[in-house]
VOLOVEX-298894 format. One record per residue (C-alpha): x, y, z. Coordinates in pm, 1 decimal. Layout:
% VOLOVEX-298894
{u=X, v=Y, w=Z}
...
END
This chain:
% VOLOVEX-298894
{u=0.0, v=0.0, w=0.0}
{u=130.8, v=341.1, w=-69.4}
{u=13.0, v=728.1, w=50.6}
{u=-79.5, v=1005.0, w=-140.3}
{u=116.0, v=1256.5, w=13.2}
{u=3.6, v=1527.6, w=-212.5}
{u=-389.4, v=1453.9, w=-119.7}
{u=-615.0, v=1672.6, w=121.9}
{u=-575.3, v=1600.6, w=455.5}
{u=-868.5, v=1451.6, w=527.2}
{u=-830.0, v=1211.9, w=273.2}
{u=-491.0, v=1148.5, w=399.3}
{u=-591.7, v=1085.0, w=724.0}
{u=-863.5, v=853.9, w=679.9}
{u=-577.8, v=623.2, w=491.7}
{u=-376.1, v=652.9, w=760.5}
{u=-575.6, v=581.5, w=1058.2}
{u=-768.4, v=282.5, w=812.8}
{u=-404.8, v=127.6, w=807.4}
{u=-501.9, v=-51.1, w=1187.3}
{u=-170.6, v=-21.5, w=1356.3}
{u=-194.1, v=-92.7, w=1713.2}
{u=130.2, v=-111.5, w=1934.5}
{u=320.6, v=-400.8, w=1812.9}
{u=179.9, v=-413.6, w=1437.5}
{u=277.1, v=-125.7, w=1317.1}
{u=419.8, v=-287.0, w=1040.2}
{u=221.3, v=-222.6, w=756.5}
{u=167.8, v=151.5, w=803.4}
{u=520.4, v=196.0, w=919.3}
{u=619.2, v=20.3, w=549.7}
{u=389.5, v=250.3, w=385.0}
{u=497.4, v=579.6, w=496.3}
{u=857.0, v=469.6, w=429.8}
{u=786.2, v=405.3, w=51.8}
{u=604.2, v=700.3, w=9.5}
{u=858.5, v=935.6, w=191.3}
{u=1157.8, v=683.3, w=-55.4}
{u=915.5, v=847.4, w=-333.1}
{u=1029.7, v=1233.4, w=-246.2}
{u=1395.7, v=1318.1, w=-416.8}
{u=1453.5, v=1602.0, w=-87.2}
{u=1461.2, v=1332.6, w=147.4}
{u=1726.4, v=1103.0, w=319.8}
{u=1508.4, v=798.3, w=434.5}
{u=1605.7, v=539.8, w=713.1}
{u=1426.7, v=276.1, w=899.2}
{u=1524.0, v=143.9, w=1234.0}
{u=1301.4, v=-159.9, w=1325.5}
{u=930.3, v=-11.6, w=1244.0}
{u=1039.2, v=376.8, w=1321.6}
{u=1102.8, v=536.6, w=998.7}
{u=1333.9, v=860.8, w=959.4}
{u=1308.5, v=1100.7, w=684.9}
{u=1584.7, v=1398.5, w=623.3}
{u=1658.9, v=1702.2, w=448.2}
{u=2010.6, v=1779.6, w=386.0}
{u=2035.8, v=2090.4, w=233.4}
{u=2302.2, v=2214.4, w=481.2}
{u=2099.5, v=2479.3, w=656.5}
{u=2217.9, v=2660.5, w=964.8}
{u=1984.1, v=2509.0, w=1190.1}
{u=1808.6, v=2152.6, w=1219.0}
{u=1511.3, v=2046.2, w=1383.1}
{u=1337.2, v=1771.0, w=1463.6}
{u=959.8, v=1695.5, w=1394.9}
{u=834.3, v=1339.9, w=1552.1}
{u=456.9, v=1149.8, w=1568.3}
{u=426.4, v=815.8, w=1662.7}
{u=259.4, v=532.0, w=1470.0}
{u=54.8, v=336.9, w=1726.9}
{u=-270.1, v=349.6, w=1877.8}
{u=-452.7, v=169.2, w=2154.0}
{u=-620.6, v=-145.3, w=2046.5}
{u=-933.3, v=-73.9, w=1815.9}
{u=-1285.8, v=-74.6, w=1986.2}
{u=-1531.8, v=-104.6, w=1685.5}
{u=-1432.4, v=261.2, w=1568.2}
{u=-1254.1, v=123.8, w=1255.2}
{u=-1269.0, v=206.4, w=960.7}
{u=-1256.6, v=601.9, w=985.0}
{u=-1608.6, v=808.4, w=903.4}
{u=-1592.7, v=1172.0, w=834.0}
{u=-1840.9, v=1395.5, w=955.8}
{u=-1893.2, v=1663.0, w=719.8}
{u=-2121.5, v=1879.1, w=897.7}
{u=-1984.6, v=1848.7, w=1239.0}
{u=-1581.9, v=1885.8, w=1066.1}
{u=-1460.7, v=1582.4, w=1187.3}
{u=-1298.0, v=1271.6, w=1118.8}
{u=-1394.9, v=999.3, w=1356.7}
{u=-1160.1, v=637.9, w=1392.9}
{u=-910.8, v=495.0, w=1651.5}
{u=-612.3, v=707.7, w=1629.5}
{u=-742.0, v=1004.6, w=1467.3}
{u=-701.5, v=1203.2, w=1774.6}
{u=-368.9, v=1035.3, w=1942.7}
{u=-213.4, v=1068.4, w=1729.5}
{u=-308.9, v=1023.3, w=1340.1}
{u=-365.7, v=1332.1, w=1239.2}
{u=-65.3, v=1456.5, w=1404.3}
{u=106.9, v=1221.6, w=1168.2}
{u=-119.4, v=1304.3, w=846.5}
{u=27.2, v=1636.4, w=908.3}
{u=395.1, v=1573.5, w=933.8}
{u=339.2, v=1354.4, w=588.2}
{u=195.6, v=1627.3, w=438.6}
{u=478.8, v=1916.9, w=507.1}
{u=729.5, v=1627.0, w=422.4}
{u=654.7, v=1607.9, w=78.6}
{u=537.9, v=1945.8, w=2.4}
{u=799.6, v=2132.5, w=161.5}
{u=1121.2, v=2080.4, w=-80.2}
{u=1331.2, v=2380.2, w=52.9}
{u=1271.5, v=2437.0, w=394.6}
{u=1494.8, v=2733.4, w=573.9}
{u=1602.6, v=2480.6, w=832.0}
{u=1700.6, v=2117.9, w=736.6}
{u=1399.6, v=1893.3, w=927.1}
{u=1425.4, v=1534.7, w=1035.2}
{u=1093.1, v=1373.9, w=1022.2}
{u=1029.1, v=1060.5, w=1252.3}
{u=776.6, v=826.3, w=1274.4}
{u=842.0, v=547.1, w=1550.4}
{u=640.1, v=276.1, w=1704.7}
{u=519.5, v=121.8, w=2047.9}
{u=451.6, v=483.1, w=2203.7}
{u=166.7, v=373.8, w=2363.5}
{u=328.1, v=52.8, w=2567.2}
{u=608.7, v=9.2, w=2766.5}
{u=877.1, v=228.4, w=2764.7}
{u=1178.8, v=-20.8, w=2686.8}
{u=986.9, v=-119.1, w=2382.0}
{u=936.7, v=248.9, w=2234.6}
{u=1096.0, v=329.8, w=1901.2}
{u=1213.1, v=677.0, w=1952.0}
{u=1391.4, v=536.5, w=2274.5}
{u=1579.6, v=251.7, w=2080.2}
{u=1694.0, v=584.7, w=1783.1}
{u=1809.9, v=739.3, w=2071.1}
{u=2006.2, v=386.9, w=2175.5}
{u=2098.9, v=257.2, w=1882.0}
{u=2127.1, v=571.3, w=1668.1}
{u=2143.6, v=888.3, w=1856.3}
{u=2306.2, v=1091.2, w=1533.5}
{u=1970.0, v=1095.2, w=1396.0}
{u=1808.6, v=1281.8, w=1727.0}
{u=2029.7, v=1548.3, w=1658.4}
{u=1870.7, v=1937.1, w=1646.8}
{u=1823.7, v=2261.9, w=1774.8}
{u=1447.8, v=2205.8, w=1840.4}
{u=1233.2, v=1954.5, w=1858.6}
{u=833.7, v=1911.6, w=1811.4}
{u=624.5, v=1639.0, w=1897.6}
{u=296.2, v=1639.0, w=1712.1}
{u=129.5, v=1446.0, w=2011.7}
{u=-266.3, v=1646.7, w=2011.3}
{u=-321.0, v=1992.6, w=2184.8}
{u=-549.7, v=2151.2, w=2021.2}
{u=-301.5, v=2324.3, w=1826.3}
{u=-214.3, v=2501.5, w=2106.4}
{u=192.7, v=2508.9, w=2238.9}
{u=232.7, v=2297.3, w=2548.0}
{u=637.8, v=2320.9, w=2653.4}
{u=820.1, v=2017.6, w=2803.0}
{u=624.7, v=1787.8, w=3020.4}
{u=571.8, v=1684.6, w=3386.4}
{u=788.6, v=1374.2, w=3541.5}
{u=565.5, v=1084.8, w=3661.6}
{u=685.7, v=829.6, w=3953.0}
{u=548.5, v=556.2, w=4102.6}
{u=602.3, v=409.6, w=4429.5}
{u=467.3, v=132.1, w=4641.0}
{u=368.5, v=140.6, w=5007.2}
{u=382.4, v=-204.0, w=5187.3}
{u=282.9, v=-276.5, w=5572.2}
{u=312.5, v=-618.1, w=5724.9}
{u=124.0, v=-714.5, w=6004.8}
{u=39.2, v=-1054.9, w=6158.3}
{u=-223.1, v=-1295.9, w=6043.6}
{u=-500.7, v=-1453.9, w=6263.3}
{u=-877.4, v=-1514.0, w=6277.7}
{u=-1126.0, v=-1253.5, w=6279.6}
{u=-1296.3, v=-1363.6, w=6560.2}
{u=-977.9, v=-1365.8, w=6764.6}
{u=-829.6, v=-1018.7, w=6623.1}
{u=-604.5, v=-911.4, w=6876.4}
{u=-400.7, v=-1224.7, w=6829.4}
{u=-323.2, v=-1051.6, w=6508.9}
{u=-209.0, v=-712.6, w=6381.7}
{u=-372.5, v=-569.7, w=6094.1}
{u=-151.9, v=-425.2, w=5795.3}
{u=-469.0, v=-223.7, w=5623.9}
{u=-522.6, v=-52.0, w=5883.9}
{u=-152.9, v=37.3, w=5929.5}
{u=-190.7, v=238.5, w=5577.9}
{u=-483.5, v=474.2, w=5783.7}
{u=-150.6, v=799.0, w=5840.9}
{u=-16.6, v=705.0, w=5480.2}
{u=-363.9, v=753.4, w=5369.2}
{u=-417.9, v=1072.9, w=5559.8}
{u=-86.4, v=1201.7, w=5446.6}
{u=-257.1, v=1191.6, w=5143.8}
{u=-518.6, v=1283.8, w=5136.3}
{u=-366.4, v=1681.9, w=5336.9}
{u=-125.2, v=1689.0, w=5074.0}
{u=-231.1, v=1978.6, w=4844.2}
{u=-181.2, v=2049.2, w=4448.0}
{u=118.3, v=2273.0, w=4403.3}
{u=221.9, v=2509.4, w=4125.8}
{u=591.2, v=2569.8, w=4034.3}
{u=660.6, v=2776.4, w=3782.8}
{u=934.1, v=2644.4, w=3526.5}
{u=1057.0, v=2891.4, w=3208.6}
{u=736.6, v=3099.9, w=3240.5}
{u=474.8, v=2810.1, w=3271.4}
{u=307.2, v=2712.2, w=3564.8}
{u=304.0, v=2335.2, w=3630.8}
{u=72.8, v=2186.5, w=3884.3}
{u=204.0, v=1889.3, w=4111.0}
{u=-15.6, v=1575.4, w=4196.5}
{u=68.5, v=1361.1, w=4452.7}
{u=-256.9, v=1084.9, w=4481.3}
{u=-292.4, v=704.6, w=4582.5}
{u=-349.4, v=531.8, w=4240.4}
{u=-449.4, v=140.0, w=4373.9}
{u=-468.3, v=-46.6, w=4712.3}
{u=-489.6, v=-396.0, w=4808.0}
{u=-444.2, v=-587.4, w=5086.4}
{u=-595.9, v=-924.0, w=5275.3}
{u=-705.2, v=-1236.9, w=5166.2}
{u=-1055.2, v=-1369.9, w=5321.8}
{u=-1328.1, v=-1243.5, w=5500.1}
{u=-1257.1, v=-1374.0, w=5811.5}
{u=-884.5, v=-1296.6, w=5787.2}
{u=-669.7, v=-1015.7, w=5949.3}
{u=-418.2, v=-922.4, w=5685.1}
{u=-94.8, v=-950.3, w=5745.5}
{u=29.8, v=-775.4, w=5469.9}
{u=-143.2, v=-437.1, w=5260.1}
{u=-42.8, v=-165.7, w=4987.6}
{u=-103.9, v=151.4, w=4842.0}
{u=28.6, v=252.9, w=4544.0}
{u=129.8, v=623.8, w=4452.8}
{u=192.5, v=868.2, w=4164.5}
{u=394.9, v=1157.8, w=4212.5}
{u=347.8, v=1409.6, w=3878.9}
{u=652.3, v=1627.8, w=3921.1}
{u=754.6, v=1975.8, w=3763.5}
{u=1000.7, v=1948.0, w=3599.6}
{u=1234.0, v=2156.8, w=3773.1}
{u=1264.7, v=1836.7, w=4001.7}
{u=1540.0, v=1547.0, w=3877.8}
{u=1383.0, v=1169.2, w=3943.7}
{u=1639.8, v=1176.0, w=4227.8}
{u=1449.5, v=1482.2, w=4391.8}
{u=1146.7, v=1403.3, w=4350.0}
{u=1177.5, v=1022.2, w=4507.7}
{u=1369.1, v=1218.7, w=4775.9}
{u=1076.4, v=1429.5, w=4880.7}
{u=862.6, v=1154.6, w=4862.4}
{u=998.4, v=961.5, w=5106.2}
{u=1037.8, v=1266.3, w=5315.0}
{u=642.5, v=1225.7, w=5356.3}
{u=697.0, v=912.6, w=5479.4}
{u=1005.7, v=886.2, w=5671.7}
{u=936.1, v=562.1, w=5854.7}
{u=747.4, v=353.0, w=5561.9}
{u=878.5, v=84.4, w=5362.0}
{u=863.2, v=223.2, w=4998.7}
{u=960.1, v=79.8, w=4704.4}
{u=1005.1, v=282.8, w=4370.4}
{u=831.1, v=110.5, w=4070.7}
{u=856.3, v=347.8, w=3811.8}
{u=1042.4, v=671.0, w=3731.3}
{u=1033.8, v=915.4, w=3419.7}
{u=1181.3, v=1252.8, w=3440.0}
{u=1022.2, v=1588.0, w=3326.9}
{u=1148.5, v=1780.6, w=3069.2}
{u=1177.3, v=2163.5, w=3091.0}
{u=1026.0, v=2314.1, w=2811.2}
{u=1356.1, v=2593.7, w=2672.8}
{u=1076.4, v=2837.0, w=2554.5}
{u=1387.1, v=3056.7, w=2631.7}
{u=1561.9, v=2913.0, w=2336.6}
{u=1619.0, v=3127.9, w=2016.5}
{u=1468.7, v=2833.4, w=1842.6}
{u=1210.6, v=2787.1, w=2037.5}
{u=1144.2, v=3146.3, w=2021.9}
{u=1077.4, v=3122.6, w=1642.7}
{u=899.8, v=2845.7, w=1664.0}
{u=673.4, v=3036.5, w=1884.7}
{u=672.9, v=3333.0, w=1689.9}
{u=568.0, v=3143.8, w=1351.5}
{u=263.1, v=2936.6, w=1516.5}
{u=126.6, v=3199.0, w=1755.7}
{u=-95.0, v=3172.9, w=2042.8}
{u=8.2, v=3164.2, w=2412.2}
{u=274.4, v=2815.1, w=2552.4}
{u=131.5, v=2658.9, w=2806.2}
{u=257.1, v=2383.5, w=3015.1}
{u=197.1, v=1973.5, w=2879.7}
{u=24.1, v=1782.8, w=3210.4}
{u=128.2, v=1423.9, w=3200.8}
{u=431.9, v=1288.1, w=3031.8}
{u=537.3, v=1234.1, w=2634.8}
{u=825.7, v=1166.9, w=2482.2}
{u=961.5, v=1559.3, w=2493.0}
{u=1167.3, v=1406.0, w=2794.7}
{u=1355.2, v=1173.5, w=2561.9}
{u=1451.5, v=1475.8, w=2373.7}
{u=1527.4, v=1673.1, w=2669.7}
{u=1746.2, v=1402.5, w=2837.0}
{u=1970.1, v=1454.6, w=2502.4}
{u=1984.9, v=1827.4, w=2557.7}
{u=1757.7, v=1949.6, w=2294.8}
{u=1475.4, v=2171.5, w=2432.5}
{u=1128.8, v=1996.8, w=2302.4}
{u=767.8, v=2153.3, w=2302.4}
{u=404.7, v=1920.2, w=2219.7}
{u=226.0, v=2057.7, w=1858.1}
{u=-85.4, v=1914.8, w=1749.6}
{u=-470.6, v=1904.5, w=1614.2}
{u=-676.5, v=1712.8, w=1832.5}
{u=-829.2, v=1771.3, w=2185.1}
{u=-605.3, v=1566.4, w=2387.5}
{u=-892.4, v=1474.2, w=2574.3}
{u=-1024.5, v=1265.1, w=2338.0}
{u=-707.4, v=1067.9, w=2307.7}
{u=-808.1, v=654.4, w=2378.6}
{u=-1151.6, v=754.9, w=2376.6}
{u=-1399.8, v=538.4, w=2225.4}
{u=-1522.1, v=846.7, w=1975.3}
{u=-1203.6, v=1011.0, w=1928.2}
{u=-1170.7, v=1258.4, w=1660.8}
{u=-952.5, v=1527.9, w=1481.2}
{u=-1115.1, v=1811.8, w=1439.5}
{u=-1047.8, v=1909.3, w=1021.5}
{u=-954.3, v=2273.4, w=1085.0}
{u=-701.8, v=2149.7, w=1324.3}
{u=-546.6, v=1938.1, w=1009.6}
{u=-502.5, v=2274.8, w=828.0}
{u=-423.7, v=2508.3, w=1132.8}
{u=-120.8, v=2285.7, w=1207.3}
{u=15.8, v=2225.6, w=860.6}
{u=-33.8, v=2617.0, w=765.5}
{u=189.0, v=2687.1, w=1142.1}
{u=452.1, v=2399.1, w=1045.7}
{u=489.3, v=2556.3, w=684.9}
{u=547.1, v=2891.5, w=803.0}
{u=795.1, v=2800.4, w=1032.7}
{u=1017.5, v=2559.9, w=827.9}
{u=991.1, v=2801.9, w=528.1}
{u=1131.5, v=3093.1, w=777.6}
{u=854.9, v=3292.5, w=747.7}
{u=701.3, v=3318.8, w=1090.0}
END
């Protein structure tokens, strides 16, 4: 199967999210954007497992770096795509998180043959799974020379609007032990669950913060995300859990933030599960500061975490760009809004031809 890169975006999008690609088989859409990107004579194309890098080379001053990934969450009878006309919509899994994000990047590929700032285009797989298996995370392992820019965007959906860097995200585990006995002889026992009662309460005092990081304001959250504990009805537990995520600013390194939150619980036995650093968003940057300048409207910060932290760890300052209501991301009836198709590919154009 091949694209038309040089059709309207909706049509271009409908292929794209009709090519079913959830995490693991992105396969066939992966080898279909690489033979239509082989197709355009201005671009240096590579492929590292199903991730698929397109280049300029035209020896520009400046290079940046433009990534959407190619995965979706699995499909829940919202294939194929439908466009809504009236409402100015196209409906289908992916078309929000993050097809149309893609459809655009496609687009500007092809069409723009003399950009004012050589681009590297990338479009990697298994975004939405596990982070070991993600394919921007293996370029940066196994090919790091082709992360290299000034600037990065990732076309993950915001509306269109700017949203610098990203918050950090750790998880940590709680555990109590107690001692097991019958229910009807409790104080033989000791009961872990209700051991968790002052990590609960700890909890549930702590209050939202906002720290401001390069202008934006990012809002901490610090909540219990599961809990678990005993094993019968008629059984004291001898062992219980709570699980927590900490969403840090991130002016905060992963070694802070675990710091402070075992500062909240000095005396517990806590066990780190998972750990992702923030990345700030360099809106101070002079390429960040066109970028800005070209697409317009007001940065604000991204809540949650993307893949701007990969390119952050590497030094390169990274903001989120895309159509779509991140909102609807995963949603059963997720959409992309069609003036968000054009509103990002006019912003993209402007900028990469050096006229914003």
């Amino acid at each position: 199967m091949s694209l038309d890169l040089a059709a309207d975006l909706v049509t271009l999008l409908c292929v794209v999210v009709d090519t079913e690609s959830v995490s693991g088989h992105e396969g066939p859409l992966a080898d279909a954007v690489e033979g239509s990107l082989r197709g355009c004579d201005h671009l240096v194309v590579e492929r590292v497992g199903d991730t698929v890098i397109a280049r300029t080379d035209l020896g520009r001053d400046e290079r940046v770096v433009i990534a959407g990934h190619l995965d979706t969450v699995p499909v829940k009878d919202n294939l194929p795509s439908r466009v809504d006309h009236a409402g100015g919509r196209v409906y289908g899994r992916g078309a929000c998180d993050m097809k149309g994000g893609v459809a655009v990047m496609l687009s500007v590929a092809a069409a723009l043959t003399a950009p004012s700032r050589d681009v590297t285009w990338i479009f990697y797989d298994h975004e939405e799974v596990e982070a070991a298996a993600n394919g921007l995370g293996r370029v940066a392992r196994e090919r790091p020379d082709l992360l290299a820019g000034e600037f990065a965007v990732l076309m993950e959906p915001t509306g269109t609007q700017v949203e610098g860097g990203c918050q950090g995200t750790m998880r940590c585990v709680v555990e109590t032990h107690g001692v097991a006995a019958h229910s009807g002889r409790a104080w033989l026992g000791h009961n872990a669950v209700h051991d968790l009662a002052p990590v609960l309460a700890t909890l549930a005092q702590w209050r939202d913060t906002e720290i401001e990081v390069d202008g934006l304001l990012y809002r901490e959250g610090l909540n219990a995300v599961r809990i678990g504990g005993g094993v019968a009805g008629n059984v004291i537990p001898d062992r219980a859990s709570v699980e927590i995520n900490y969403r840090f600013a991130p002016d905060k390194s992963p070694e802070q933030a675990e710091a402070y939150v075992r500062s909240l619980f000095p005396d517990a036995d806590l066990r780190v599960t998972d750990m992702s650093p923030g990345a700030r968003p360099g809106l101070d940057r002079p390429a960040a500061q066109r970028f800005l300048a070209a697409v317009g409207g007001r940065p604000r910060p991204k809540y949650g975490w993307t893949d701007v932290a990969r390119f952050s760890a590497l030094g390169i300052p990274a903001v989120n760009f895309g159509p779509a209501d991140p909102g609807k991301a995963h949603a059963d009836d997720e959409f992309c809004p069609i003036s968000d198709l054009y509103t990002c590919r006019d912003a993209l154009i402007r900028w990469l031809s050096g006229r914003g």
